[in-house]
N, C-alpha and C positions, 0 to 999 in steps of 0.2 A: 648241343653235343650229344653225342649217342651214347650208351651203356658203354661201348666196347671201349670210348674215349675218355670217360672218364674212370673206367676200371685202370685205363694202362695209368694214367694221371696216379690214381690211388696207390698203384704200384710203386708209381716212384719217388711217390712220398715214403713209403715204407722202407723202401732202401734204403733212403737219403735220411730218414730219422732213424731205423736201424743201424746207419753207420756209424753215426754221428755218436749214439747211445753207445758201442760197443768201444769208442773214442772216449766218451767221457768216464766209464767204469774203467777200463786200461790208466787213465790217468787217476783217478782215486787209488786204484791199486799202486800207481807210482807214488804215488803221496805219501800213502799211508808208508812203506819201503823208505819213506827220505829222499825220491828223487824228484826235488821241485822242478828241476827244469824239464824233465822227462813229462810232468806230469800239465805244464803248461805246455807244450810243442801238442801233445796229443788233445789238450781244449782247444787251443785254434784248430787244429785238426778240424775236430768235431764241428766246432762254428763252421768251418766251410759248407761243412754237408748238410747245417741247420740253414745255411742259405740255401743251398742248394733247394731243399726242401721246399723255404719256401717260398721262392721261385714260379716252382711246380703249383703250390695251392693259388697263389696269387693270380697264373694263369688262368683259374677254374673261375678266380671270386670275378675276376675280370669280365669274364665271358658273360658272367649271370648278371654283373650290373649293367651289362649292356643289352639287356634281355635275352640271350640266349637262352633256350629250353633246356636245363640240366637233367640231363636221366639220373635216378636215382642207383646206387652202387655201395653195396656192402662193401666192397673192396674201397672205397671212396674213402668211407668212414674207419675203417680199419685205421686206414693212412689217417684219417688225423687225431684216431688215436694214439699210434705211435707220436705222432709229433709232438702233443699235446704232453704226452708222459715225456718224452726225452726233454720238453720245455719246463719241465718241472725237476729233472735231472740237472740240468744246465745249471738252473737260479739255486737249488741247492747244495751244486759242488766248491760252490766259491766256499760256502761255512764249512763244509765238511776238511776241506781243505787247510783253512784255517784253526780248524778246531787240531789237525795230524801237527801243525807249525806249531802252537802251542804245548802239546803233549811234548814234543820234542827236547 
């Protein structure tokens, strides 16, 4: 894969974990507010776009264990830093959420 193929790649990983993150904060904000079910409809949400994402990386890992030549791409790595922090978003909205249930 070329630079230009894996920049677009990196790209849409960023979407796709920047949506998903914008998904899962909108629903802490519902939680916190008291509206549990607002605040589940916008985690599936976000799970979609978590697939979504990674989708897209999966494509990349594929290509390299099948030996394709990867060009290397800050834009690459950007994406799976978003992914990686919105995957730390994910695993810790379930407590955060349950912590707004208890307060309640």
């Amino acid at each position: 894969m070329n630079r230009e193929e894996v920049s677009m790649l990196g790209f849409e990983i960023v979407a796709y974990a920047g949506e998903a993150r914008s998904k899962y904060l909108a629903a802490l904000k519902a939680a916190e507010e008291g509206d549990y079910d607002k605040a589940e409809q916008l985690i599936e949400e976000g799970n979609q776009s978590i697939v979504d994402a990674h989708n897209a990386q999966t494509s990349l890992l594929q290509k390299e264990a099948a030996g394709d030549d990867i060009a290397y791409s800050v834009t690459m790595m950007h994406g799976q830093d978003h992914l990686m922090t919105t995957l730390l978003l994910k695993d810790m909205l379930k407590h955060i959420i349950e912590l707004y249930k208890r307060g309640s």
